[in-house]
C-alpha positions in Angstrom: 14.0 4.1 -2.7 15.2 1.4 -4.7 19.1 0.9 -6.0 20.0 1.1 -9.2 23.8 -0.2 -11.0 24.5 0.2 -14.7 27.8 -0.9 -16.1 29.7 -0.9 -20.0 33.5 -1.5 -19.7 36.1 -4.4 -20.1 35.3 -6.6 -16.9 32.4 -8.8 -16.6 29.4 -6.8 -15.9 27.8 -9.5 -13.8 30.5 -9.2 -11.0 30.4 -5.4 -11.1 26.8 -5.0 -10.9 26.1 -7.6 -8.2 29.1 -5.4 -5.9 27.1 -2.3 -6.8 23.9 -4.0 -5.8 25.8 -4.7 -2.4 26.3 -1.6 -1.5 22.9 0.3 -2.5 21.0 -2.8 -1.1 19.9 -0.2 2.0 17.6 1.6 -0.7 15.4 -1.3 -0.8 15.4 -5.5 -0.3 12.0 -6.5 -1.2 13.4 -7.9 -4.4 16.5 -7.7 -6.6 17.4 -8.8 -9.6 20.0 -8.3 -13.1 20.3 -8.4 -17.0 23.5 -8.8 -18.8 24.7 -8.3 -22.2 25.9 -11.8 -23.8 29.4 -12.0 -25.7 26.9 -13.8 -28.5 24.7 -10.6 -28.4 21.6 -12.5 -26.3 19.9 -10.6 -23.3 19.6 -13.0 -20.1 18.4 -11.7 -16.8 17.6 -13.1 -13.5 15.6 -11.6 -10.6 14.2 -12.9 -7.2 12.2 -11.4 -4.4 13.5 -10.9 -0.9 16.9 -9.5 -0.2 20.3 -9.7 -2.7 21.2 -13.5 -1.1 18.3 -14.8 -2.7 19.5 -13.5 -6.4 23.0 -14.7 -5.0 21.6 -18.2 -4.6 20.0 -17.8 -7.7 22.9 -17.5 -10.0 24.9 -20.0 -8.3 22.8 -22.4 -9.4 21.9 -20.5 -12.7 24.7 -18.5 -13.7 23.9 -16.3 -16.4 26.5 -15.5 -19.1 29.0 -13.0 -19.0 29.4 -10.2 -20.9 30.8 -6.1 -20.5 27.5 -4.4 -20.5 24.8 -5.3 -17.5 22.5 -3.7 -15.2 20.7 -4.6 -11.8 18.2 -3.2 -9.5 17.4 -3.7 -5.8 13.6 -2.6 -4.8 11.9 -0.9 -2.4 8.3 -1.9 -3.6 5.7 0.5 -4.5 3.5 -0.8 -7.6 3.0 -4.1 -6.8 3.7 -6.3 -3.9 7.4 -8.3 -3.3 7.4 -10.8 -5.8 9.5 -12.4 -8.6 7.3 -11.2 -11.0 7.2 -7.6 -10.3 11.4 -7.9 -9.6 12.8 -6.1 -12.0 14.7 -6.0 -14.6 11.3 -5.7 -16.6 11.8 -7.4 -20.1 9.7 -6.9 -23.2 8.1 -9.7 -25.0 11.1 -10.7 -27.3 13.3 -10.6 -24.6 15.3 -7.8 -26.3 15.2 -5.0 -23.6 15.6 -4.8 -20.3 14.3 -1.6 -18.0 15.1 -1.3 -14.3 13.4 1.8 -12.4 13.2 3.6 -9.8 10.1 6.0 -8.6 6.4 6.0 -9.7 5.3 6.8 -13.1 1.7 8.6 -12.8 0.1 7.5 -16.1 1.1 3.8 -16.8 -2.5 2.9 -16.3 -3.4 4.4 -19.2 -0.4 3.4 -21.1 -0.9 0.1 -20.0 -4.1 0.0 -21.6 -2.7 1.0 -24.8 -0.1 -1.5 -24.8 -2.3 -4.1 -24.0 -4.7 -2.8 -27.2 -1.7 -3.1 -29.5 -1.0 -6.7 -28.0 1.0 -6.5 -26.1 1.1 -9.2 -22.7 2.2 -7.3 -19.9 3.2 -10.4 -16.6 3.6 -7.8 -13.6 1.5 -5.8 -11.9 4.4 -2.9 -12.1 4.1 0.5 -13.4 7.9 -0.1 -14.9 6.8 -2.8 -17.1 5.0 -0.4 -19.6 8.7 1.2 -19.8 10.1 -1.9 -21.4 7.3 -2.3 -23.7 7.4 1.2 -25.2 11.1 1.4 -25.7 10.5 -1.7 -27.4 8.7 -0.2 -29.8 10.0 3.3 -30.1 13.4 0.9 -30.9 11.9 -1.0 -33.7 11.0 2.7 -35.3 14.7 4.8 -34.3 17.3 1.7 -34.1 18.7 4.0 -31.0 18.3 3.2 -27.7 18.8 6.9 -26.5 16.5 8.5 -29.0 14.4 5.6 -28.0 14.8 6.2 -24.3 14.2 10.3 -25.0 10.7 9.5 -26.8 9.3 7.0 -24.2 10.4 9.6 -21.2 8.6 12.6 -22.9 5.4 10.5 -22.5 5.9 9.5 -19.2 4.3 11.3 -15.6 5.4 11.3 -12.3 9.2 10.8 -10.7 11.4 7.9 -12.0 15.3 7.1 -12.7 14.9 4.6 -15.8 17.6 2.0 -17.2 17.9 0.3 -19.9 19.9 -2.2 -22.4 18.9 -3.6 -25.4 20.5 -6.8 -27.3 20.6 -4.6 -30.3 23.7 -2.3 -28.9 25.4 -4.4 -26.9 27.9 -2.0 -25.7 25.2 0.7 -24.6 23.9 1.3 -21.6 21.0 4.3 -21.5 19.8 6.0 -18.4 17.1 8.6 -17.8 15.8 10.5 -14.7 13.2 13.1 -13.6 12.9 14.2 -9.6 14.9 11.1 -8.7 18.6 10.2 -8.4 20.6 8.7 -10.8 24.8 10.0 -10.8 27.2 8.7 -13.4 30.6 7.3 -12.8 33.7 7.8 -15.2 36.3 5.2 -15.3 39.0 4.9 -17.7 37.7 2.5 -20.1 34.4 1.7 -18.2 31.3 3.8 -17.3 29.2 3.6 -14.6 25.0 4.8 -13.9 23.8 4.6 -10.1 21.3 6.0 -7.3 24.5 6.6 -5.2 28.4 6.9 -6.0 28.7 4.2 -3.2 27.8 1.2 -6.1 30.8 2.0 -8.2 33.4 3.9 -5.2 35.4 0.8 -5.6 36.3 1.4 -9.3 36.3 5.0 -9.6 36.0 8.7 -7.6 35.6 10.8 -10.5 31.6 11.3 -11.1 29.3 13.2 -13.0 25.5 15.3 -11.5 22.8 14.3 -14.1 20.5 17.4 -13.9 16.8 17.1 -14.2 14.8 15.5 -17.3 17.7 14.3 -18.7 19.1 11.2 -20.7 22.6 9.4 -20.5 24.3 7.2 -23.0 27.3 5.2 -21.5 29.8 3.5 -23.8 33.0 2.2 -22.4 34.6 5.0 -24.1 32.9 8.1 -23.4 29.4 9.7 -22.1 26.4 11.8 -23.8 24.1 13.6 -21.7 20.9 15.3 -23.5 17.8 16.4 -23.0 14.4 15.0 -23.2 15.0 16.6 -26.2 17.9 15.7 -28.1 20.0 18.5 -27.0 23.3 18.6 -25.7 23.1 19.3 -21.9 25.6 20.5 -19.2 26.8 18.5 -17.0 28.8 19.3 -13.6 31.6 16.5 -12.9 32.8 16.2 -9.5 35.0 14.0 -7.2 33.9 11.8 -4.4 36.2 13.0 -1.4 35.9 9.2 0.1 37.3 6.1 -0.7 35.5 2.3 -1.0 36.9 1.8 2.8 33.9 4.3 4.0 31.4 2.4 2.7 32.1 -0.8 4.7 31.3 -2.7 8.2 35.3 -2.2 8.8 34.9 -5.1 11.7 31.4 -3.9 13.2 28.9 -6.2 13.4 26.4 -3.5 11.7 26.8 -0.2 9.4 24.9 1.5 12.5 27.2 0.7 15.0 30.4 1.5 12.6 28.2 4.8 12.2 27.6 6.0 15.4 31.3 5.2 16.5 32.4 7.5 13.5 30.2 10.3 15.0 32.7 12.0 16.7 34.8 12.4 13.2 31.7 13.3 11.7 31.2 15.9 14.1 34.7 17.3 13.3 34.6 17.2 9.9 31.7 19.3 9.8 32.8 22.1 11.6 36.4 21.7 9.3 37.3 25.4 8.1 34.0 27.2 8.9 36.0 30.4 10.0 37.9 31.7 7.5 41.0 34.2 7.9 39.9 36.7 8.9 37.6 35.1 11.9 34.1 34.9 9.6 32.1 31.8 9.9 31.5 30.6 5.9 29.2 28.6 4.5 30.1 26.3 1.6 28.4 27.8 -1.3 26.2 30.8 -0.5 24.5 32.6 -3.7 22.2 35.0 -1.5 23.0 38.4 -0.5 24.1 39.6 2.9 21.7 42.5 2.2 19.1 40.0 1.5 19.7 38.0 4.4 19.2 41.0 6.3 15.8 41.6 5.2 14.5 37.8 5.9 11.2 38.3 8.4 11.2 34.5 8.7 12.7 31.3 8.8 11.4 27.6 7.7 12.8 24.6 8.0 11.4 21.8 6.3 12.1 18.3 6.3 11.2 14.7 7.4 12.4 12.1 9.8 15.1 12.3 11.4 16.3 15.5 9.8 12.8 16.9 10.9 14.1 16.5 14.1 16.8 18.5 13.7 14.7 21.0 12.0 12.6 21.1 15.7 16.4 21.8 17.3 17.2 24.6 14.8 14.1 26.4 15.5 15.1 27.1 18.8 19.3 27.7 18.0 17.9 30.2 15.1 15.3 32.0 17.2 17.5 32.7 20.2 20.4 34.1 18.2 19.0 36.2 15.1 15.4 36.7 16.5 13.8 35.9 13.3 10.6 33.7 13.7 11.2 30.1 12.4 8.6 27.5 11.8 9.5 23.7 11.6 7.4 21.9 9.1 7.2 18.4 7.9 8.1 18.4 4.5 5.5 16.1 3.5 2.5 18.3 4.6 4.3 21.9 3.5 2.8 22.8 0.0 -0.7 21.3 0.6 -1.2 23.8 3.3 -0.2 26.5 1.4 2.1 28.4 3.3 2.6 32.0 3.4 5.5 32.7 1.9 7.4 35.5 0.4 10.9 37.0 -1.2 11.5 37.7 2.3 11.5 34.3 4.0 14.1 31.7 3.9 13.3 28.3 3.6 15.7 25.5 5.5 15.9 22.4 3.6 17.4 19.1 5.7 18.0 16.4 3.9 20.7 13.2 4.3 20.3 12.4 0.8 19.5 15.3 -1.0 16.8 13.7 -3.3 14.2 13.1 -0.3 10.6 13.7 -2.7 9.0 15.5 -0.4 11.7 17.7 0.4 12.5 18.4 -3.0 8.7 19.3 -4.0 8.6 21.9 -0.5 11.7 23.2 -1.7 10.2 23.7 -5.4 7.1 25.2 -3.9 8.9 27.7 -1.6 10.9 28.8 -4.8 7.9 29.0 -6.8 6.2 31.7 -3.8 10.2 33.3 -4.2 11.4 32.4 -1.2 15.2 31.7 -0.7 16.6 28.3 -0.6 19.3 26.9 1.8 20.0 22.7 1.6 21.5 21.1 4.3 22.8 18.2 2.9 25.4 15.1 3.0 25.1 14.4 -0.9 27.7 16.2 -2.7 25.7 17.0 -6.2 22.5 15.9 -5.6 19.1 17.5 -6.3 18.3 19.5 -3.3 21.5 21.2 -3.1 21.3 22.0 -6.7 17.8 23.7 -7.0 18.8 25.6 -3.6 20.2 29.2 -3.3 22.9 28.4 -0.5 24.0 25.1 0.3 25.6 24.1 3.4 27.4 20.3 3.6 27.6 17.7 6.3 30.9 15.7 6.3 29.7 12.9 7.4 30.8 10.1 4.6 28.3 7.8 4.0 25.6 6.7 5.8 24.3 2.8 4.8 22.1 1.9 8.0 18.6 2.9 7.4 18.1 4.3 11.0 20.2 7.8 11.1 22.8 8.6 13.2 26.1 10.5 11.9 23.5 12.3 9.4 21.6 13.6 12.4 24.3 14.6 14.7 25.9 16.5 11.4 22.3 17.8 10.2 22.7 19.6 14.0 26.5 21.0 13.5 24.9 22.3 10.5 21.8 23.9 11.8 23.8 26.0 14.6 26.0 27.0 11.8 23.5 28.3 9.9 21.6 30.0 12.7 25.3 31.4 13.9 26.2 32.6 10.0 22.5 34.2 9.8 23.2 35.7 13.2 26.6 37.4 12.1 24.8 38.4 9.0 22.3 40.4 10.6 24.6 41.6 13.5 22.9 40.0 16.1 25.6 38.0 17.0 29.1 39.2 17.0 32.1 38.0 15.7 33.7 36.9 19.4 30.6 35.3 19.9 30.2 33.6 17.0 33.8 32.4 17.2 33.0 31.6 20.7 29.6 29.1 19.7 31.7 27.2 17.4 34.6 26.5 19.4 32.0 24.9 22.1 31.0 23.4 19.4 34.5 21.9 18.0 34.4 20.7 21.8 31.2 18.5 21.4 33.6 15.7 19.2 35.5 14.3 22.1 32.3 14.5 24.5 30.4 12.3 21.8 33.7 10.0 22.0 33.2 10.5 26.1 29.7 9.4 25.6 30.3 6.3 23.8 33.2 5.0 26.2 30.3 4.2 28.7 27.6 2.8 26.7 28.1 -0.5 27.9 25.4 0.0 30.8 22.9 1.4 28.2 23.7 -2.2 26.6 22.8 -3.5 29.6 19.5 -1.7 30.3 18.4 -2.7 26.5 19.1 -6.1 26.7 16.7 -6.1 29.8 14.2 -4.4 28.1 13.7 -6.8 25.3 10.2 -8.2 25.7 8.5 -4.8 26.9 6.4 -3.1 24.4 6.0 0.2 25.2 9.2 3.0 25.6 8.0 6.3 26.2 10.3 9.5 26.1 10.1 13.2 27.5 12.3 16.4 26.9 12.2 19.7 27.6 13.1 22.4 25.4 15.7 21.0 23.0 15.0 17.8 25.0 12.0 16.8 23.4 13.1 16.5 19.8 15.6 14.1 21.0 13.1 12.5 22.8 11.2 12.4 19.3 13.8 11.1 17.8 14.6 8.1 20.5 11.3 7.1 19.9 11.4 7.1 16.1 14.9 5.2 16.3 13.0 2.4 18.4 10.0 2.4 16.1 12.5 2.0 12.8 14.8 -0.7 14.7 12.9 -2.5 17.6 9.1 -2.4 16.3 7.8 -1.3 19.7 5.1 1.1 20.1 7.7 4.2 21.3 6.3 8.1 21.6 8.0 11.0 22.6 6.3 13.8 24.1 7.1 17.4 25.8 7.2 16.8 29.1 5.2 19.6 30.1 2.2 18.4 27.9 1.9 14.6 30.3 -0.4 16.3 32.3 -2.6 16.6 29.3 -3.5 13.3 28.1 -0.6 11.4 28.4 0.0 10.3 31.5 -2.9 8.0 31.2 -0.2 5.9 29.8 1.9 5.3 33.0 1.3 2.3 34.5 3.6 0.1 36.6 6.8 -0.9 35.2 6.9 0.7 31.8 9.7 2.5 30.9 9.9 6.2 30.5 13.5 7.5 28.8 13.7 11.1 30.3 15.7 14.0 28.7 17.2 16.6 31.2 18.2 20.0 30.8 21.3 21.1 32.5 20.7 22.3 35.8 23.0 25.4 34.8 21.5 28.7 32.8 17.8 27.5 32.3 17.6 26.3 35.4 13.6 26.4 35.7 13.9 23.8 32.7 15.4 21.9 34.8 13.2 22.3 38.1 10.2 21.2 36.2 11.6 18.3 34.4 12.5 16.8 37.5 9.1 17.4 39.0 7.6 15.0 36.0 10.1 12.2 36.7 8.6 12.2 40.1 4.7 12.4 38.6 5.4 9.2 36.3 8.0 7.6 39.1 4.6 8.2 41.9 2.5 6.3 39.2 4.9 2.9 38.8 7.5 4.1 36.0 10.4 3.2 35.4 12.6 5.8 34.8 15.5 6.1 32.9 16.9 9.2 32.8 19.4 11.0 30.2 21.3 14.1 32.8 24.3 15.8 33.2 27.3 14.6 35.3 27.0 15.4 38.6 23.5 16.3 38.6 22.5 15.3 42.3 18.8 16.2 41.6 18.1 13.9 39.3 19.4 10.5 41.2 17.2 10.3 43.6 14.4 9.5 41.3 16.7 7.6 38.5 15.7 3.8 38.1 18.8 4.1 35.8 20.7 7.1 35.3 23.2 8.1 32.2 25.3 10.5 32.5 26.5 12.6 29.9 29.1 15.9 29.8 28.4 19.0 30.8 26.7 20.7 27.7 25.3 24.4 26.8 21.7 23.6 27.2 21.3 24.5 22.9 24.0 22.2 22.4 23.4 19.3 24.4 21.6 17.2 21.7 24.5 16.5 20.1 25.4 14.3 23.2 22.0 13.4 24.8 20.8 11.5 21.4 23.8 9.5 21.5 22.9 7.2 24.4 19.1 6.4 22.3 21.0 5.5 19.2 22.8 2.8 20.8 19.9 2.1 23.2 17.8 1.3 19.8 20.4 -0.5 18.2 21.3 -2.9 21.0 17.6 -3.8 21.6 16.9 -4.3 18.4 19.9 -6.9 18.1 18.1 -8.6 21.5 14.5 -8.7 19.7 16.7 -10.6 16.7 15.8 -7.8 14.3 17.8 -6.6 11.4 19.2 -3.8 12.3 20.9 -2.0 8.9 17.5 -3.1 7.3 14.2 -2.7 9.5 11.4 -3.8 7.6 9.6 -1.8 5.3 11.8 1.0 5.1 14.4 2.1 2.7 17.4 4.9 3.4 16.3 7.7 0.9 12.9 8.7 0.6 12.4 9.2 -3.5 8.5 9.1 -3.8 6.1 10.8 -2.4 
């Protein structure tokens, strides 16, 4: 949640800043705002609620001055409802510092209450605002905003990425963070602090992984990462293996649409250089065992959203080919169960950004029990993959539209690749095998590029469908996590009431919900191999077809069985029944998206909801 830009270097800070803010605006647009650095040494912010275009406004009728040192902030609002008082920056009262924030911090009740006792008048109802106030005064006593920024984070509780300025260093800009992201950008005369490499891409590749409880000082001419502490840390730089071109519309209409048309690529690159020489699938960095790996006893993936859905899919992929019993949990309920788990389970973590909280706190537990870590992740350097034991990366460039797409269909490539790599591990899947999953596989890119030369019936059928509201979906097997996840990409982009169920469960309960006319998306297995999937499948479309549905149903080309009680039928290729997720959600991505558009809803930025998920 929540976007944060930080920038010291020779051009004028506002213009940087307000570019960064651009780009991250998908972490958050209940409010924005920014604080700059004078050339006469003065502090002057600006901040407005509702999305970037607001502030835009703002400062065309207000510019503020320029100056090389600045910082901004675009919120996803937690303490305090979407106003232009809680926007940040957050000032103190002389107008000398100015604090933007990301996360929650636990205690600022209490610290509140001390500031207020020492006098000091506090105008939002924010838990950031006590941040401004304290390195205020910790300032006054050290005269350094980084030993100043070190004091106030050892008193702080919680999760939070803090930046600051202060009038008094003009040419400083100090960052700290704890269980949230914040990623540092060298330049060659400038320096760069963000939640995502995306804000300063245009300016520079080269970045730097801030590791946990840590502070940052940026100076145009170098950067000093410490400790809470005061001691020197290490630091991991990197570079970003995409360019500022990624992170635009590139002539779409919407991110989401650019994104799901770059699924096949995505697809691809994910699968790039898996089997090495010799004909051994590879993971990219793997720092457990092969003998340990052969003594796991059980598998758990955790994980939310979207990714949880691919979780559900890797359940079965990792079952059928090691054997190992896997649990799918959601992320967010994992450690307050507590779990059984030992030095002999492996634990599955799927995340897009690789600093989802919950995640990150189910990862810490399972570590904490000594379980082994594996991320899945599209982030290179961020948190999860860091803390894990193995890391396996999805290629798929950068994802800007809340509602996932390229994340997901990579988050899958990834899962069977783990599932196949624990399977060659353990020998129960071998080598020609292996080699043999993966190059159906490699085949899935051009039937997602198939998939999407036909969409333009699926338009259709949305654009129709724009004042129902009620979608209901069923699946099978792998089928019904897609048909979870067509319901959640309607819920996130449409606001319609839209629930997915196992189709073998609408006898229980749910098929109290059929009535005439409403429309049922149904997943179907491939009439080939599972074939009783199938046979069943098609004996629900006809229960909810008997009852008044209509029926739109997701088969294979050339599936004759199926037509006859289609409303609206969408074909897709020939798939191995494990595999064909990967082309049966694409048809529900761009059914959500277009209906969406017909509702007159924002599509890259439902309401409510932010891309990365950084409190719990």
């Amino acid at each position: 949640m929540c976007g944060i830009v930080g920038y010291v270097g020779g051009q004028c800070a506002l213009d940087v800043v307000l570019a960064g803010l651009r780009r991250l605006e998908y972490r958050g647009y209940d409010s924005a705002g920014v604080a700059v650095l004078a050339d006469d040494g003065g502090l002057a912010a600006a901040k407005k609620a509702g999305k970037l275009a607001n502030l835009e406004k703002e400062l065309a009728d207000r510019p503020l001055p320029s100056g090389p040192t600045g910082i901004g902030h675009t919120r996803w609002a937690t303490h305090g409802g979407p106003t232009d008082a809680n926007a940040h920056p957050h000032l103190d009262n002389a107008g000398r510092v100015a604090v933007v924030h990301n996360g929650i911090i636990e205690n600022f009740a209490e610290l509140r209450a001390e500031l207020a006792e020492r006098g000091h008048a506090l105008a939002s109802e924010t838990d950031t605002e006590v941040v401004s106030h304290l390195l205020s005064e910790s300032f006054s006593s050290c005269g350094d905003l980084a030993e100043a920024m070190r004091q106030v984070c050892r008193r702080l509780e919680g999760a939070f990425t803090l930046v600051a300025v202060h009038a008094d260093e003009p040419d400083v800009v100090v960052g700290a963070r704890r269980n949230s992201p914040l990623v540092v950008g060298v330049g060659d005369g400038e320096n760069f602090l963000a939640s995502d490499v995306a804000a300063f891409i245009a300016h520079t590749r080269e970045a730097i992984e801030l590791g946990q409880d840590q502070v940052v000082e940026l100076r145009r001419d170098g950067v000093v990462v410490t400790d809470f502490d005061g001691a020197p840390a290490d630091v991991r730089p990197y570079h970003v293996d995409w360019d500022a071109s990624a992170a635009e519309k590139g002539g779409y209409d919407y991110f989401m649409l650019k994104e799901i048309a770059e699924q096949p690529k995505a697809v691809a690159d994910t699968l790039l250089g898996r089997i090495d020489e010799t004909g051994t699938l590879s993971l990219d960095e793997v720092r457990i065992p092969a003998a340990e790996l052969r003594e796991v006893d059980k598998v758990v993936v955790v994980a939310c959203g979207t990714a949880y859905h691919a979780g559900l899919i890797a359940k079965y992929a990792i079952e059928h080919w090691t054997r190992i019993p896997c649990e799918t949990e959601l992320a967010s309920e994992f450690r307050y169960r507590d779990p059984i788990l030992d030095q002999r389970t492996l634990v599955i973590a799927v995340s897009q950004s690789g600093e989802t909280m919950d995640t990150l706190m189910a990862l810490r537990h399972a570590r904490e029990q000594g379980a082994k870590v594996l991320a899945i992740c599209n982030t290179n350097g961020s948190t999860i993959p860091r803390e894990s034991d193995a890391v396996l990366y999805t290629h798929a460039g950068p994802e800007v539209a809340v509602a996932s797409t390229k994340a997901f269909l990579t988050q899958l490539v990834a899962c069977y690749l783990v599932a196949l790599y624990l399977g060659q591990v353990r020998g129960t899947k071998w080598g020609d095998e292996v080699r043999g999953v993966v190059r159906e596989l490699s085949e899935i890119a051009r039937e997602v590029e198939e998939v999407l030369e036909t969409m333009e019936p699926v338009r259709e059928l949305a654009r129709s469908l724009a004042d129902k509201n009620t979608v209901l979906f069923l699946g099978r097997h792998v089928g019904y996590p897609v048909a979870l996840e067509g319901a959640l990409k309607l819920k996130e982009l449409a606001y319609m009431h839209a629930e997915g169920f196992a189709a073998g469960e609408l006898k229980h309960g749910p098929i109290a919900l059929i009535e005439k006319d409403v429309p049922v998306v149904v997943v179907v297995p491939s009439p080939r191999g599972r074939s009783v999937l199938h046979d069943k499948i098609v004996s629900n479309i006809q229960e909810i077809r008997a009852r008044g549905a209509r029926t739109i149903v997701i088969a294979e080309r050339g599936d004759a069985a199926v037509r006859p009680y289609a409303d609206h039928l969408i074909e897709i290729p020939p798939t191995p029944v494990l595999l064909q997720p990967l082309v049966a959600t694409v048809p529900l991505q761009v059914f959500a998206c277009e209906l969406a558009t017909a509702r007159g809803n924002e599509v890259d930025q439902p309401r409510n909801l932010a891309k990365s998920v950084t409190v719990e």
